[in-house]
N, C-alpha and C positions, 0 to 999 in steps of 0.2 A: 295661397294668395300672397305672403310676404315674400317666397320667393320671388313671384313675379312682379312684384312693386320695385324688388331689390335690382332684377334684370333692369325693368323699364327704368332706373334711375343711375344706371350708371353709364361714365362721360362718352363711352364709346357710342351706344345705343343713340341716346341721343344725340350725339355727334350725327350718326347714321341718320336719324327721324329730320334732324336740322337739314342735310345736306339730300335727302327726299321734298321737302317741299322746297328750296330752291329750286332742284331739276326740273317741279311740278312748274312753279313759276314763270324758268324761262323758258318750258316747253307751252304755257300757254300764253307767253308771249309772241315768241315765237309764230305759233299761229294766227296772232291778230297780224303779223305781219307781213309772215308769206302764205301761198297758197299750202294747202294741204301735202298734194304729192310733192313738192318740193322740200318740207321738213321732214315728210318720212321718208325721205331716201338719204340725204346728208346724216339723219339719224342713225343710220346703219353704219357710222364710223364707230358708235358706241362698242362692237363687236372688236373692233381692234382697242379699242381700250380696255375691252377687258381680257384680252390677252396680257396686252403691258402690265395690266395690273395683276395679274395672276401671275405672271412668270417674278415681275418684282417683289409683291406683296406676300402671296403663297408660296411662290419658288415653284411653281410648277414646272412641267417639261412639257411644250406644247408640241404635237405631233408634226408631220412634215406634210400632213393630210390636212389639217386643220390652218395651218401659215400656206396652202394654197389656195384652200377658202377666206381666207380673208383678203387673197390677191385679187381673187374673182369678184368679193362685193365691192371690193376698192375700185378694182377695174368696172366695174357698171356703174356706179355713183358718178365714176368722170363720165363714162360712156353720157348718163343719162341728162349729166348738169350741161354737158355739153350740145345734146341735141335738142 
């Protein structure tokens, strides 16, 4: 149990738990003010950010199969905001 008090208290964690209910907030802002399907598809930029944040953060190598999936949600999100 003191491990886990010692997790939960340290700045990163919290950092984490802090910057969770923000997301939570403006995603249920959000919703009081546009329609539904319109915040779940603009949501789907979230997927290229966590690209950026992996390749900066983790240092990952992100595939050449994976940067044309994020070309194709990128490409429907315009597709969709526009029709």
């Amino acid at each position: 149990m003191a491990i886990a008090i010692g997790y939960m208290t340290t700045p990163l964690i919290i950092t984490g738990f802090a910057f969770y209910a923000l997301a939570a907030f403006i995603w249920i802002y959000c919703l009081s003010q546009f329609d539904l399907s319109y915040v779940t598809f603009v949501s789907s930029i979230q997927y290229i950010f966590m690209i950026l944040v992996s390749i900066m953060i983790f240092h990952e190598q992100i595939s050449a199969m994976k940067w044309a999936g994020c070309v194709f949600i990128m490409i429907g999100v315009i597709l969709w905001l526009r029709g």
